[in-house]
C-alpha positions as CSV (number, residue, x, y, z in Angstrom):
1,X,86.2,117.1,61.1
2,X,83.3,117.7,58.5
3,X,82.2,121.4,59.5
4,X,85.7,122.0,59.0
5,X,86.2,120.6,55.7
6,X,82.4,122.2,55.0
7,X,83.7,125.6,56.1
8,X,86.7,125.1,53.8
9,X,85.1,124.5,50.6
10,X,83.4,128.3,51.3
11,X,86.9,129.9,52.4
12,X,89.2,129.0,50.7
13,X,91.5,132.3,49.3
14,X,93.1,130.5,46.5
15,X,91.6,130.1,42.9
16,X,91.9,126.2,42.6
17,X,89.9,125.5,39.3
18,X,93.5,126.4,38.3
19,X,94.7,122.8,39.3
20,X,93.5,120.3,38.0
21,X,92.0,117.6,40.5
22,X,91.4,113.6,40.6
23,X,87.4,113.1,41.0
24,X,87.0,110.4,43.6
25,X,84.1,108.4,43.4
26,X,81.3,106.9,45.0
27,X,83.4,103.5,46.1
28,X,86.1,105.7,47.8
29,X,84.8,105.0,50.7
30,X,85.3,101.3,50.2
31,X,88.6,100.8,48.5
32,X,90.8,103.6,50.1
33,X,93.8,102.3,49.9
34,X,93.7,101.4,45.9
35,X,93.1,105.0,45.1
36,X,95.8,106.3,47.4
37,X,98.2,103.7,46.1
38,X,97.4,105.2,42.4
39,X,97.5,108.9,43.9
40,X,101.4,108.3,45.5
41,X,102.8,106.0,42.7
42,X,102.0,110.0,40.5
43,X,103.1,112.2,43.0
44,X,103.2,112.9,46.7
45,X,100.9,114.9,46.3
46,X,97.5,115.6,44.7
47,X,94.4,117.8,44.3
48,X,90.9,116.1,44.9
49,X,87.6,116.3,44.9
50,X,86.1,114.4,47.1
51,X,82.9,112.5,46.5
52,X,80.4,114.7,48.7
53,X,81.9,117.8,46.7
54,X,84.6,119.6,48.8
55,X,87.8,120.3,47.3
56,X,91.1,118.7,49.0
57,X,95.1,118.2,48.4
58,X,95.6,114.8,49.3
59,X,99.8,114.5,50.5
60,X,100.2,110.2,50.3
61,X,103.5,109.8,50.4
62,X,105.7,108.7,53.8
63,X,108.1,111.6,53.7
64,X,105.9,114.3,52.4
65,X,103.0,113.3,54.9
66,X,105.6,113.0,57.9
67,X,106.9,116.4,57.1
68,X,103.6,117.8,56.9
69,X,102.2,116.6,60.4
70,X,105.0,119.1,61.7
71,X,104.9,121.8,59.3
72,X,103.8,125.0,61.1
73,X,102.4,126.5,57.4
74,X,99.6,123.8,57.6
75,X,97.5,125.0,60.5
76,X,94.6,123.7,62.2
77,X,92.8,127.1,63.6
78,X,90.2,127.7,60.7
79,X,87.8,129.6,62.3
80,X,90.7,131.8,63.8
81,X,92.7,132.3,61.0
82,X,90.3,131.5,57.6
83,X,86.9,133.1,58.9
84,X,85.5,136.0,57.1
85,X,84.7,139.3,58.8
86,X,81.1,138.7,59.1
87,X,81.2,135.3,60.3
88,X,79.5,133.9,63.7
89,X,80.0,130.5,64.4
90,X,77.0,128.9,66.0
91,X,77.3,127.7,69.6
92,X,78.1,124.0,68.2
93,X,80.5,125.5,65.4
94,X,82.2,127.4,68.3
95,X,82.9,124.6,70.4
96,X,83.5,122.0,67.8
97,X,86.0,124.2,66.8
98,X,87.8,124.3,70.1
99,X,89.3,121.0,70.6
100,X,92.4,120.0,70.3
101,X,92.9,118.9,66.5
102,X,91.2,122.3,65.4
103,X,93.8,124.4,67.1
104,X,97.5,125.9,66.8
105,X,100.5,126.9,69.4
106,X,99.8,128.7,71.9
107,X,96.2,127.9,72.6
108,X,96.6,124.1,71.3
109,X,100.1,123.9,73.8
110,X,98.0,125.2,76.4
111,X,95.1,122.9,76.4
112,X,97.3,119.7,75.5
113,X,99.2,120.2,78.7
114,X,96.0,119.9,80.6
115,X,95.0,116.9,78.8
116,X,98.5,115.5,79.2
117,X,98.3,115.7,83.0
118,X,95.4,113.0,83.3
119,X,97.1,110.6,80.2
120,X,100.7,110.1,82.3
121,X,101.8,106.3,81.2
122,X,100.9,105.5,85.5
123,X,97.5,106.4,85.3
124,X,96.9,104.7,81.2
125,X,98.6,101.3,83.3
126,X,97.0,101.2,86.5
127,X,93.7,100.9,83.8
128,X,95.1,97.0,82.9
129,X,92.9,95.3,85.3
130,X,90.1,97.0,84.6
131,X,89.9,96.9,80.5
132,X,90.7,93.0,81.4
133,X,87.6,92.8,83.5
134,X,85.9,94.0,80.9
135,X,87.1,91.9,78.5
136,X,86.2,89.1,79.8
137,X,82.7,90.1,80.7
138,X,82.4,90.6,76.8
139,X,83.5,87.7,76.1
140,X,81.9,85.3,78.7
141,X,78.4,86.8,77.0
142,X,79.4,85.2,73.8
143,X,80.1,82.1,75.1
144,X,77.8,79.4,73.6
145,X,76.7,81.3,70.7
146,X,77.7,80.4,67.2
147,X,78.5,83.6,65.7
148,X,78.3,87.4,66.1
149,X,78.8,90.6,65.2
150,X,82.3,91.2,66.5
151,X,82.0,95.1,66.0
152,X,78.7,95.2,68.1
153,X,79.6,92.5,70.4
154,X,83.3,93.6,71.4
155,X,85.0,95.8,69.1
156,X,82.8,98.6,70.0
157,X,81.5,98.3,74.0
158,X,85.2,97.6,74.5
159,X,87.1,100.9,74.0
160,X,83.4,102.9,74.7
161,X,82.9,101.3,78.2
162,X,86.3,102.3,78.9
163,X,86.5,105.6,78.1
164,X,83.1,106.4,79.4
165,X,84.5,104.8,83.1
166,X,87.3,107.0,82.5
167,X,85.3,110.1,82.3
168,X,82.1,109.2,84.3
169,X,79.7,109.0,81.8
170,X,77.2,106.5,82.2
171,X,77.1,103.2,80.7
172,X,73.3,103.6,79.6
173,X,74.2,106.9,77.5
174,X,76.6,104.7,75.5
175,X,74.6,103.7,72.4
176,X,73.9,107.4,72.1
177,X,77.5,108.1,71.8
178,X,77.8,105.4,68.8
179,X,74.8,107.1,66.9
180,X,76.5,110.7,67.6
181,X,79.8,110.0,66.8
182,X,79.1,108.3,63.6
183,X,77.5,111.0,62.0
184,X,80.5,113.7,63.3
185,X,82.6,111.4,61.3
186,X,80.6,110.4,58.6
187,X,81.1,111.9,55.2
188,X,77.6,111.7,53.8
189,X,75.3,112.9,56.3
190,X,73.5,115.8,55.4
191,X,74.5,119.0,57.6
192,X,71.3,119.0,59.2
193,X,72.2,115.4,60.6
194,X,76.0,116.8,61.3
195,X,74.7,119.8,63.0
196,X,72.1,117.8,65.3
197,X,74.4,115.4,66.2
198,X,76.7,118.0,67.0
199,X,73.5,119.9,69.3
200,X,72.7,116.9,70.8
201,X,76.5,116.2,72.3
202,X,76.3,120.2,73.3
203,X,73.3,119.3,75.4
204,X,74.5,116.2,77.4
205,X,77.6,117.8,77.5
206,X,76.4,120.8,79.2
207,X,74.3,118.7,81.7
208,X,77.1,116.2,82.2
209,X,79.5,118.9,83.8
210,X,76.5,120.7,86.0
211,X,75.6,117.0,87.1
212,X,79.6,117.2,88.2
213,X,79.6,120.0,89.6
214,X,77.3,119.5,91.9
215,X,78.1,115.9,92.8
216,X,82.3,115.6,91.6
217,X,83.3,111.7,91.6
218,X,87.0,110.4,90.5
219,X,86.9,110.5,87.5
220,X,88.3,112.9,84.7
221,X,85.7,115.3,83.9
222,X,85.3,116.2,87.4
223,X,89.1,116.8,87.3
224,X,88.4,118.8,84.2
225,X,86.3,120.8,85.5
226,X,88.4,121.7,88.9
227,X,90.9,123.0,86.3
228,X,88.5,124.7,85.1
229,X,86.8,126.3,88.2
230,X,90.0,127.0,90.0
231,X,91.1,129.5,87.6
232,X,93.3,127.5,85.2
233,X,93.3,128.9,81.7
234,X,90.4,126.3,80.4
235,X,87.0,128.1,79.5
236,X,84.2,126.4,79.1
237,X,83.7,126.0,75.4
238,X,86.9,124.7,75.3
239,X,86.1,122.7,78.4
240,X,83.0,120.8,76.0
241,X,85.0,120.5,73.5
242,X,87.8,118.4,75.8
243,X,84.7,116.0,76.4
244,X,83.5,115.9,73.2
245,X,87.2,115.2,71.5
246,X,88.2,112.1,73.9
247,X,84.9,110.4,73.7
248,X,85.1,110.3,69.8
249,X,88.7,110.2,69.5
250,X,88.8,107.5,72.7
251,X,87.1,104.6,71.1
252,X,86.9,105.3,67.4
253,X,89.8,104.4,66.5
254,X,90.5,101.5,68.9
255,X,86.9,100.3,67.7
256,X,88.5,100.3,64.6
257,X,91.9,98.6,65.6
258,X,90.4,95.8,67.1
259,X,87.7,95.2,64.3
260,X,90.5,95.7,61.3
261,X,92.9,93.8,62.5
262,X,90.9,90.9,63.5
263,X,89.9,90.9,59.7
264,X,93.7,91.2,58.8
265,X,94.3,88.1,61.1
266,X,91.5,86.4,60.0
267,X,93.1,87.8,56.5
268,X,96.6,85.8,57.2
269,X,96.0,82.4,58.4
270,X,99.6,81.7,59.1
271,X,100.4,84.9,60.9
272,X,97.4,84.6,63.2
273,X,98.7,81.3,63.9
274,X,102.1,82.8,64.7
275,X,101.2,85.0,67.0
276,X,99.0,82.1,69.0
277,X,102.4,80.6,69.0
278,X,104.1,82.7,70.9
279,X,102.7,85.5,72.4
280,X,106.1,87.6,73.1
281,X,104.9,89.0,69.8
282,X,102.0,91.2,70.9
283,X,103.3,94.4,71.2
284,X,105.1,94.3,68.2
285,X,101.8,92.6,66.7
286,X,99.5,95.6,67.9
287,X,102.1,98.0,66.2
288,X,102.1,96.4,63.0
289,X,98.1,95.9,62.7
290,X,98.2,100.0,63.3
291,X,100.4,100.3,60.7
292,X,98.5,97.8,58.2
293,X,94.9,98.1,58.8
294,X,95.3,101.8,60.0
295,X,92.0,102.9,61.7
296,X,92.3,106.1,60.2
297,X,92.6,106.7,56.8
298,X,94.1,110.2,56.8
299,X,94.6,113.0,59.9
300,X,92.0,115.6,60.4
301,X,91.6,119.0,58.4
302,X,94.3,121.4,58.2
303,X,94.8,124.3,56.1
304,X,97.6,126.3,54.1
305,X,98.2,129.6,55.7
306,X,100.8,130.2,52.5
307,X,102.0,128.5,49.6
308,X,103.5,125.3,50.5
309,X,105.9,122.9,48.6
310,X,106.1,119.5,49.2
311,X,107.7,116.6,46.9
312,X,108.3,119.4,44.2
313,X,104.2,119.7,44.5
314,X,103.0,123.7,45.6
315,X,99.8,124.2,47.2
316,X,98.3,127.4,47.3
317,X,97.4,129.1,50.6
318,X,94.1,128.8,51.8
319,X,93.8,125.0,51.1
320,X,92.3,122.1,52.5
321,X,94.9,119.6,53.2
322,X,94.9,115.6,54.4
323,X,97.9,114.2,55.3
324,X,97.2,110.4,54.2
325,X,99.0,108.3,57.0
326,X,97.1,105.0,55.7
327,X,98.8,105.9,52.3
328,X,102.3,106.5,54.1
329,X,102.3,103.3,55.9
330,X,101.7,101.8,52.7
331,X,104.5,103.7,51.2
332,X,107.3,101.1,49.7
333,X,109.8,103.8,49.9
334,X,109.5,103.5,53.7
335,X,108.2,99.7,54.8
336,X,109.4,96.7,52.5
337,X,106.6,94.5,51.1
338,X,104.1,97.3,52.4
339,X,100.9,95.3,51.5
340,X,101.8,92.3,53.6
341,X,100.8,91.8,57.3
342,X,104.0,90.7,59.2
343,X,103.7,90.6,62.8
344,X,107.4,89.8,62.9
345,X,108.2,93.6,61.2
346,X,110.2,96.4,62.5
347,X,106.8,98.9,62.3
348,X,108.5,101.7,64.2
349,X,107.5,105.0,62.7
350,X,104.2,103.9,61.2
351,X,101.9,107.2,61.1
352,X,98.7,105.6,62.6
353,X,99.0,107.8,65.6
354,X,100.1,110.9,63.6
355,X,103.4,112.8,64.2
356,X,104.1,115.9,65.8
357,X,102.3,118.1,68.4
358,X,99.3,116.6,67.5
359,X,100.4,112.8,67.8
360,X,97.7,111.2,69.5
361,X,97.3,111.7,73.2
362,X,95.4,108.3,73.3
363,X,98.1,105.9,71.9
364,X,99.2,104.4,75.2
365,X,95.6,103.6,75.5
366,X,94.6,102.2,72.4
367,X,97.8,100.3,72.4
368,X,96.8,98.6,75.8
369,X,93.3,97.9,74.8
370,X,94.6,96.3,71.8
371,X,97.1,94.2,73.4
372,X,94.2,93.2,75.7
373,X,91.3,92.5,73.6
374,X,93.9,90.3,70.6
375,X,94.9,88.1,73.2
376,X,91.6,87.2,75.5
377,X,89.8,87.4,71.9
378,X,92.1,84.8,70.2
379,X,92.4,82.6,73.3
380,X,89.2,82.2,74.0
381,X,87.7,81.6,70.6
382,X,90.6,79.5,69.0
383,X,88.2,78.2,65.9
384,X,87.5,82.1,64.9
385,X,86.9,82.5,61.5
386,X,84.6,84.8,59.1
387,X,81.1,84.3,58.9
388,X,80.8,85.8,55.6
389,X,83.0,86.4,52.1
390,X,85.5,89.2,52.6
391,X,84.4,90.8,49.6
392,X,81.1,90.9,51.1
393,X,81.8,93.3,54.2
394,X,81.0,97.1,53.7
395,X,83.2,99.9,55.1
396,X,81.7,103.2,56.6
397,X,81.1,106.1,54.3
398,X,83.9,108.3,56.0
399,X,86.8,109.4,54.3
400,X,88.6,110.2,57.6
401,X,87.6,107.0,59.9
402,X,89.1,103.1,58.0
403,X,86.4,101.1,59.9
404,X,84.0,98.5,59.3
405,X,80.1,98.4,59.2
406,X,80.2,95.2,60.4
407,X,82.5,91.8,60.9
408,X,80.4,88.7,60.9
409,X,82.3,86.1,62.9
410,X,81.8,82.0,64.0
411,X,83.2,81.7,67.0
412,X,82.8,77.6,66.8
């Protein structure tokens, strides 16, 4: 995430004032999409610099990006394989370096199989009647009222209530997790704010799992932590860092699915109407609102361990790399009529979720919530419409997360 990409700018082995690179600016953050339409109608792919400073190559095109995500010369391992002799990672750096998405075969196949053992489709289904429950109680606190905040008001306590069940974190320590989680992903906080919101998740972290361990409940991180204590290979760095990836990775993005494509229904009058109409649609509807309003706007950091060619496009070894998946799902060369929302679409193959051993462990999740939260949301406010001009809403100054500050809705 960003102390990767900070880390990069310093480590990078290659010489890249040799290439040169596309300046984005300031409104980036705003109108992604329009500068990665301009950046793949050029070339697949091309060298950046983003607008906090850091040097990238940004690959936007659906088969470049797609062979990228499983292209073993694009590495995730930075501090492993980049660091400089002298270096020592801080106890933050060290275990926000030892998730999943910042590591490579074998340690990454190791700690995945874990993580897989607790996301088996079973367990993700059996969850139904609870994220309905939820739902509802959501929803039944907005009844009456005119208008809200739908980000603040569902889009967020949603997929955040859930995971935190899921892992036995309690529901008071929520908000924190929305202050914290924002700044990991957040592309112009300062790295004083980064690293304190990175200290602070150390801390509960730390006290979270010695809370478990003296009192284990049903829930994952005690199971976690059995893993842990009965000798299977899981430290305990790695161990925060587990905790520390699904909380973020568990409701950002559905945060961001359910608040995006409201706004892309809300967007597409007769589509929303479709879908009202016949509900058979929703799964199909969930997979094209991923692939449309695509709560991510690129994957997380990797890195060239050697020169790599791409579309005819070499990038030196030792780069920073994003694989654009918002740009690929946009791609025309792959999805006809890209900019159109078409609930009726073949999306199969959309990139929202990523591709290859790192494809999201949390899609059959965030598919589920989605599928739940469109269809209590729609139903029970029928007369749902924008509170304010689209042109007015603001999108959050991240380069990696597509999600809104805030989505103003009447709900009568």
């Amino acid at each position: 995430m960003r102390g990767n990409a900070s880390y990069l700018k310093l480590a990078s082995v290659s010489d890249t004032r040799a290439h040169d690179a596309s300046q984005l600016p300031a409104d980036y953050f705003q109108e992604p999409l329009k500068y990665f339409a301009r950046m793949r109608a050029k070339a697949p792919v091309t060298p950046v610099t983003m607008p906090e400073g850091n040097r990238a190559w940004m690959i936007t095109r659906y088969a470049e990006v797609r062979a990228a995500l499983t292209d073993p010369r694009l590495a995730k391992d930075w501090v492993g394989k980049l660091k400089p002799a002298d270096f020592q990672p801080d106890p933050v750096t060290g275990y926000l370096s030892a998730h999943l998405l910042s590591l490579d075969p074998p340690d990454h196949t190791r700690l995945r199989r874990l993580v897989v053992k607790a996301f088996t489709a079973r367990r993700i289904a059996a969850l139904r009647p609870r994220i309905e429950e939820i739902t509802a109680s959501l929803l039944d606190a907005l009844e009456g009222r005119k208008s809200a905040d739908l980000i603040e008001a569902f889009a967020f306590p949603l997929p955040i209530t859930v995971i935190c069940e899921l892992l036995g974190i309690p529901a008071a320590d929520q908000d924190k997790f929305q202050v914290w989680s924002h700044a990991i992903v957040s592309s112009v906080v300062t790295e004083e704010e980064w690293l304190r919101a990175g200290t602070e998740m150390f801390h509960y972290f730390t006290a979270l799992l010695a809370a478990k361990r003296r009192s284990p409940a049903d829930d994952l991180t005690s199971a976690l932590i059995a893993a842990r204590d009965s000798g299977d290979s899981l430290d305990e760095r790695e161990l925060i860092a587990l905790l520390f990836l699904l909380l973020v990775a568990g409701h950002e993005t559905t945060t961001n699915l359910i608040a995006t494509g409201a706004l892309a229904l809300l967007s597409y009058p007769a589509e929303l109407a479709r879908l009202r109409g016949d509900w058979s649609l929703l799964p199909a509807a969930v997979e094209e609102l991923l692939r449309y309003s695509n709560p991510l706007n690129h994957t997380t950091d990797r890195f060239t361990t050697e020169p790599v060619e791409l579309g005819g496009v070499t990038i030196p070894a030792g780069e920073w790399v994003l694989c654009v998946t918002s740009s690929a799902n946009r791609d025309p060369s792959r999805f006809d009529d890209p900019d159109r929302l078409d609930l009726g679409r073949d999306a199969a193959g959309h990139l929202a979720f990523g591709h290859g051993i790192h494809y999201c462990l949390g899609a059959p999740l965030a598919r589920l919530e989605g599928e739940v939260a469109f269809r209590a949301l729609l139903t029970r406010f029928p007369s749902l419409s924008l509170a304010v001009p689209e042109s007015s809403l603001r999108w959050r100054p991240s380069s990696l997360i597509h999600g809104l500050e805030s989505l103003p809705v009447r709900l009568a």
